[in-house]
C-alpha positions in Angstrom: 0.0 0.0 0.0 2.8 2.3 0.9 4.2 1.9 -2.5 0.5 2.9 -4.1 0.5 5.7 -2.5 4.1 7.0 -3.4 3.2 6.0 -7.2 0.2 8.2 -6.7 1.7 10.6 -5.0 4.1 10.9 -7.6 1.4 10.9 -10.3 -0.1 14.7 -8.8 3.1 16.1 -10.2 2.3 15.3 -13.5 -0.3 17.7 -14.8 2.0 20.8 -13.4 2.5 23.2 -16.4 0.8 22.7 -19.7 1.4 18.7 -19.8 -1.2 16.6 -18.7 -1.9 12.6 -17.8 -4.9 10.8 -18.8 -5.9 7.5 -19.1 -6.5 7.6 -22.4 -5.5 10.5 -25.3 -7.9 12.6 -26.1 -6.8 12.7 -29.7 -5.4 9.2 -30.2 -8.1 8.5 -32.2 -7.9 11.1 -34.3 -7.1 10.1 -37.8 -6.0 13.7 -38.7 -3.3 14.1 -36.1 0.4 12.9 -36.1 0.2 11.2 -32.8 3.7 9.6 -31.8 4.3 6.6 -28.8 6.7 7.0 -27.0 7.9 5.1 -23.4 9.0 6.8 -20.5 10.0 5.9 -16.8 9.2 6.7 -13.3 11.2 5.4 -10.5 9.8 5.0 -7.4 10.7 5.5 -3.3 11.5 1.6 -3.2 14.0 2.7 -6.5 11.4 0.4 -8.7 11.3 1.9 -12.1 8.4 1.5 -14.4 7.5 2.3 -18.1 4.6 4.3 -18.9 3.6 5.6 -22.6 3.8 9.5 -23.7 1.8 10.1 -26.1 3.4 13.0 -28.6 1.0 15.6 -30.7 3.1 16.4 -33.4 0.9 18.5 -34.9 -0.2 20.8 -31.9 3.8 20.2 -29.8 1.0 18.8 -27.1 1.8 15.5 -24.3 0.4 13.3 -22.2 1.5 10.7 -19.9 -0.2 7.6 -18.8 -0.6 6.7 -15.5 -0.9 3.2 -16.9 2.1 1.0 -15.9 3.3 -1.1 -18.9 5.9 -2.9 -17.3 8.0 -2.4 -14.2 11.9 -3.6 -13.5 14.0 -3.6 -10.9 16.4 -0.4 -10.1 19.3 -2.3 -9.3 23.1 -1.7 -10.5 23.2 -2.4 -13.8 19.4 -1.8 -14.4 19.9 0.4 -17.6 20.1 -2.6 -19.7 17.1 -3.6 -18.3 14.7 -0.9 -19.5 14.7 -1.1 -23.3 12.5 -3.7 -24.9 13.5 -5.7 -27.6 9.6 -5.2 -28.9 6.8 -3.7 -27.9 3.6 -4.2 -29.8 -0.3 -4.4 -28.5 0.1 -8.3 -28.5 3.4 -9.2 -27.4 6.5 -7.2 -25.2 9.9 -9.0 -25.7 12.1 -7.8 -22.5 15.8 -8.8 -22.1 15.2 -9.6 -18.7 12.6 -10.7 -16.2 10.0 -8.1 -14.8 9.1 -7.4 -11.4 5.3 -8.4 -11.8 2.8 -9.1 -14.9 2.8 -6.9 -17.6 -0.8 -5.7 -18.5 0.3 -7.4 -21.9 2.0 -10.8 -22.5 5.3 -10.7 -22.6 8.3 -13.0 -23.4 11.8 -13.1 -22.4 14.0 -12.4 -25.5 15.6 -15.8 -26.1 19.0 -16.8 -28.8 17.7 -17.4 -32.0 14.7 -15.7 -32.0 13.7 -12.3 -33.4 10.7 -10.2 -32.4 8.9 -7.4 -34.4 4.8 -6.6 -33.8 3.1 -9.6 -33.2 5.3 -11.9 -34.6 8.2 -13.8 -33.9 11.3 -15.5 -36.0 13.0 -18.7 -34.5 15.9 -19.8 -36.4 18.2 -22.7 -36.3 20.5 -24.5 -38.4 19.7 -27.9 -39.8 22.1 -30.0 -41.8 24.2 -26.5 -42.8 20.8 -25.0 -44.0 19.5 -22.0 -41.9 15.9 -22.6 -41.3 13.4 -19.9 -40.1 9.9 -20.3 -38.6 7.3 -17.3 -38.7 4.9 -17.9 -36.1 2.2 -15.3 -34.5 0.8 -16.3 -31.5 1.0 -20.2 -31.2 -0.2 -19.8 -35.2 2.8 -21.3 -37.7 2.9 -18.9 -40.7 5.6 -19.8 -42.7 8.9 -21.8 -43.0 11.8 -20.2 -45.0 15.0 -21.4 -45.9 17.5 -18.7 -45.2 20.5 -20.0 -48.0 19.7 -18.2 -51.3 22.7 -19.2 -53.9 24.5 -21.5 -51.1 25.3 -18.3 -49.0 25.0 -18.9 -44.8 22.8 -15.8 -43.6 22.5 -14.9 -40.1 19.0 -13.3 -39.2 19.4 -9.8 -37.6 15.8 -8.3 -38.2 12.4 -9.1 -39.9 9.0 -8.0 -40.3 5.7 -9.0 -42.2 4.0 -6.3 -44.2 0.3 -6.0 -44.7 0.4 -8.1 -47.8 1.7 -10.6 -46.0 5.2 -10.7 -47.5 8.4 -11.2 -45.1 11.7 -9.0 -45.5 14.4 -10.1 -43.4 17.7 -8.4 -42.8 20.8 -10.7 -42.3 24.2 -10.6 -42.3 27.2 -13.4 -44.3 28.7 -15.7 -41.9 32.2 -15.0 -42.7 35.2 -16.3 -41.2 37.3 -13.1 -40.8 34.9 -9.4 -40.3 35.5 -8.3 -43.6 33.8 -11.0 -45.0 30.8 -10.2 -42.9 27.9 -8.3 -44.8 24.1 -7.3 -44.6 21.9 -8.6 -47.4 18.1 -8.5 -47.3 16.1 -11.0 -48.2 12.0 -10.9 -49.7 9.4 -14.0 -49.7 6.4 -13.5 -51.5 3.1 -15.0 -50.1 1.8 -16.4 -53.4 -1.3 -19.3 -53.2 -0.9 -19.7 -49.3 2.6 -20.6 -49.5 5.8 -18.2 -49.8 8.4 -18.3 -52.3 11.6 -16.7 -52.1 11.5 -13.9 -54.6 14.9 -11.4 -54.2 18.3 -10.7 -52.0 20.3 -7.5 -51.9 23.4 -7.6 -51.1 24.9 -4.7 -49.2 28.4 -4.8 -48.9 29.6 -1.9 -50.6 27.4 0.8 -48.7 30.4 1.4 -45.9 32.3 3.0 -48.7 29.8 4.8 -50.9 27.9 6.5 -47.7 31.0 6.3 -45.3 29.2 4.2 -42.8 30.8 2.5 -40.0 31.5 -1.1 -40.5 31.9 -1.4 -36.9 28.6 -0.7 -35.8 27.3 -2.5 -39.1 23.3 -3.6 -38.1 23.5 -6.2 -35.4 21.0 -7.8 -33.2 21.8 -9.6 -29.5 19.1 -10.8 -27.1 19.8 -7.3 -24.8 20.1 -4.8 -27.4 20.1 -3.8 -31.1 20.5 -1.6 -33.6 18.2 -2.8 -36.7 14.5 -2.7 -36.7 12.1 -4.1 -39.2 9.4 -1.4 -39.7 6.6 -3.1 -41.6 4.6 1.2 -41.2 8.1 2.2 -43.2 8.2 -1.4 -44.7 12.0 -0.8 -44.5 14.6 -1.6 -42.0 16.2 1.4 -40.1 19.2 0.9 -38.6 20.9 3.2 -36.1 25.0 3.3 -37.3 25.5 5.5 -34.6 25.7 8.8 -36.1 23.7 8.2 -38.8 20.2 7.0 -39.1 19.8 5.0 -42.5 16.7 3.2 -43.9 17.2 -0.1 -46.1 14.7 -0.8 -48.4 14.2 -4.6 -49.0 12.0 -4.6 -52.3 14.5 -2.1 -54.3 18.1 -2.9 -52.6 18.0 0.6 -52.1 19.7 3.1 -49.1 18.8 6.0 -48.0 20.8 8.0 -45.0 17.2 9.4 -43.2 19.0 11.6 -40.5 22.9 13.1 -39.6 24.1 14.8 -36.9 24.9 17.9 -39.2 21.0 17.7 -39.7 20.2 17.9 -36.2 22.8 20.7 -35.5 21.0 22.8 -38.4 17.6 22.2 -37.2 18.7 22.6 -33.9 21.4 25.3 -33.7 21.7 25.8 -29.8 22.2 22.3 -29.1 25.7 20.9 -28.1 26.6 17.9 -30.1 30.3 18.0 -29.0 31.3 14.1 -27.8 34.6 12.0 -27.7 33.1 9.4 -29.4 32.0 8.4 -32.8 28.4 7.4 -31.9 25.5 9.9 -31.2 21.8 8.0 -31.9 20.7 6.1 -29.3 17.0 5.1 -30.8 15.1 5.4 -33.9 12.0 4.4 -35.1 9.0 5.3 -37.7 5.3 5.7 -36.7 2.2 7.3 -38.5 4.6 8.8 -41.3 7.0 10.7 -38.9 11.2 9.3 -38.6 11.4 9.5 -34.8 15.4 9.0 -33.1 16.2 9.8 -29.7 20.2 10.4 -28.6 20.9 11.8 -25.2 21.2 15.8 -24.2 24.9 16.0 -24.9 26.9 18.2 -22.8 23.8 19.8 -20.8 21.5 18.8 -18.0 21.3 15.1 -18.1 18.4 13.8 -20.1 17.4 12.6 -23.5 16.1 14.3 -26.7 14.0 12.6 -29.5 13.4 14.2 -32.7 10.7 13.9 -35.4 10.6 14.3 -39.3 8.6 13.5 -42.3 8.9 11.8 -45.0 10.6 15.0 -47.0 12.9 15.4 -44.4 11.4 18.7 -42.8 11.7 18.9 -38.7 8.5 18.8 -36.3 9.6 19.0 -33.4 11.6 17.6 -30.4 11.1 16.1 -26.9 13.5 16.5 -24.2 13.1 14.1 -21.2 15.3 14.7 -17.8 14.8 13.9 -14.2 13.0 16.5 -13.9 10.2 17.3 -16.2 9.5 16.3 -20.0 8.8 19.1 -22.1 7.6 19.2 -26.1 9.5 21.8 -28.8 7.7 22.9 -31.8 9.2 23.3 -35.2 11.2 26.7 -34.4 12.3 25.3 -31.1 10.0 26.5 -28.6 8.8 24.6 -25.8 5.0 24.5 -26.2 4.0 22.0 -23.2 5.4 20.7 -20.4 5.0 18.2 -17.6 6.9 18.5 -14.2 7.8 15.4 -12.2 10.3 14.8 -9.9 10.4 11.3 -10.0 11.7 11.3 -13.4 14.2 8.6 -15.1 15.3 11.0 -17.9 15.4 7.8 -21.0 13.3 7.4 -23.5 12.4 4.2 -25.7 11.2 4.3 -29.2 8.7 2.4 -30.0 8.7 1.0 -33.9 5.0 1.1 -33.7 1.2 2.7 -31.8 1.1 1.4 -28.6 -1.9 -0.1 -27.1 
């Protein structure tokens, strides 16, 4: 009960300023507005921290904050690692490790050999030197697919199913030494109830053309990634680290979405300076609006996430600290706020509309 009541107590802090929680948006719904999920935390006295959703008016730089707990973990050493699910859809959360009680969703720890993205999940093995993949959703099978086009060994890094019902998946060579280690894309057509494998991309030459980092080339582990299928984009976007770029499975096509020089234009007073190469630390795509989130370098600790259309133009930001979360139009001015000082100040991005 005493915890209740600190959660609650917590909670009266939230509609302070032009912010506001509900239970539910009052323009969610709304077909006409760019409405953008995003997940937040609150950390309680017992130093409990749980994830709530923000949802982002694009259009009118407006916020609100559920009181709704999605899923709480413990605040132990080492918890930031904990935080960040590896998906998070209306039917299934993926987390990398064990929460402190039932999510209001069902949820599965994120296992080897198994990818997540919306309500579906990719388990992969190797069988006789043939990589085999199984699509299931729910306890439904949807598809089996063999994951050697022309004899090559493909490692399964990210996936998704778009609303035809076709799968993409991103994977990289199995190569002896790195520099035989590559990303290549792969498309299965669902064609009389059964999919066929219908084209691969091969990618190996993008570090050079776009001077991308090899090092942080798009990699998935059960506690953390950097490439997410986005069946909404019906691309993969994948967060090199100071570069946000979208691959395009039908077309073999790249496409660098966001820079740090971009950010620093569209937003001139912010500090960028680091001693380190990488600068993204989340991306995603909802409801036609790029979203990535890095942290508020070199200024009160927190973290920022950014939103663009499709042309490229900036909406908007969010800044999230211990604090208070506040919402930035287009010209940089804050346009709501909600003050909370029971803030954790990280964000997590979303790939798609949260429940």
């Amino acid at each position: 009960m005493k915890r209740i009541a600190v959660f609650l107590f917590t909670l009266m802090f939230l509609c302070v300023g032009s912010g506001c929680v509900k239970n539910s948006s009052s323009y969610e719904n709304n077909a006409n507005v760019a409405v953008i999920n995003l997940v937040v935390y609150l950390t309680d006295a017992a130093g409990e921290i749980s994830a709530h959703k923000l949802s982002v008016n694009v259009s009118d730089s407006y916020i609100e904050l559920s009181p709704e707990v999605l899923f709480k973990v413990s605040g132990e050493l080492g918890w930031q690692n904990r935080i960040y699910p590896l998906n998070f859809s209306s039917r299934l959360l993926a987390l990398p490790y064990a929460p402190l009680e039932q999510p209001a969703i069902k949820y599965t720890l994120a296992k080897e050999g198994e990818l997540y993205n919306g309500d579906y999940v990719l388990i992969y093995d190797y069988t006789d030197q043939v990589m085999m993949a199984t699509i299931r959703k729910g306890d439904t099978e949807i598809a089996v697919i063999a994951l050697t086009p022309e004899n090559m060994q493909l490692i399964p890094q990210a996936f998704f199913v778009d609303d035809e019902g076709n799968i993409a998946v991103l994977c990289n060579t199995k190569g002896e030494t790195f520099d035989k280690v590559n990303p290549v894309s792969l498309l299965y057509t669902k064609k009389g109830g059964t999919y066929q494998f219908e084209k691969i991309s091969d990618y190996s030459s993008i570090f050079d053309k776009y001077d991308l980092s090899k090092i942080n080339m798009p990699n998935y582990v059960n506690i953390g990634t950097n490439i997410y299928g986005n069946p909404q984009s019906k691309t993969f976007l994948w967060n090199e680290g100071a570069n946000i770029v979208e691959i395009n499975p039908y077309n073999g096509t790249i496409r660098v979405v966001l820079t740090v020089s971009k950010i620093k234009t569209d937003m001139p007073n912010l500090d960028t300076h680091r001693d380190f190469y990488g600068f993204f630390t989340g991306l995603g795509y909802q409801n036609g609006i790029y979203i990535a989130g890095f942290p508020n370098y070199n200024n009160l600790p927190g973290t920022i996430s950014v939103f663009y259309n499709k042309a490229g133009e900036f909406l908007g930001s969010v800044l999230c600290t211990e604090n208070y979360i506040s919402v930035s139009n287009k010209d940089n001015v804050e346009k709501s706020r909600i003050d909370n000082i029971k803030l954790n100040s990280k964000i997590f991005i979303p790939q798609g509309t949260l429940y």
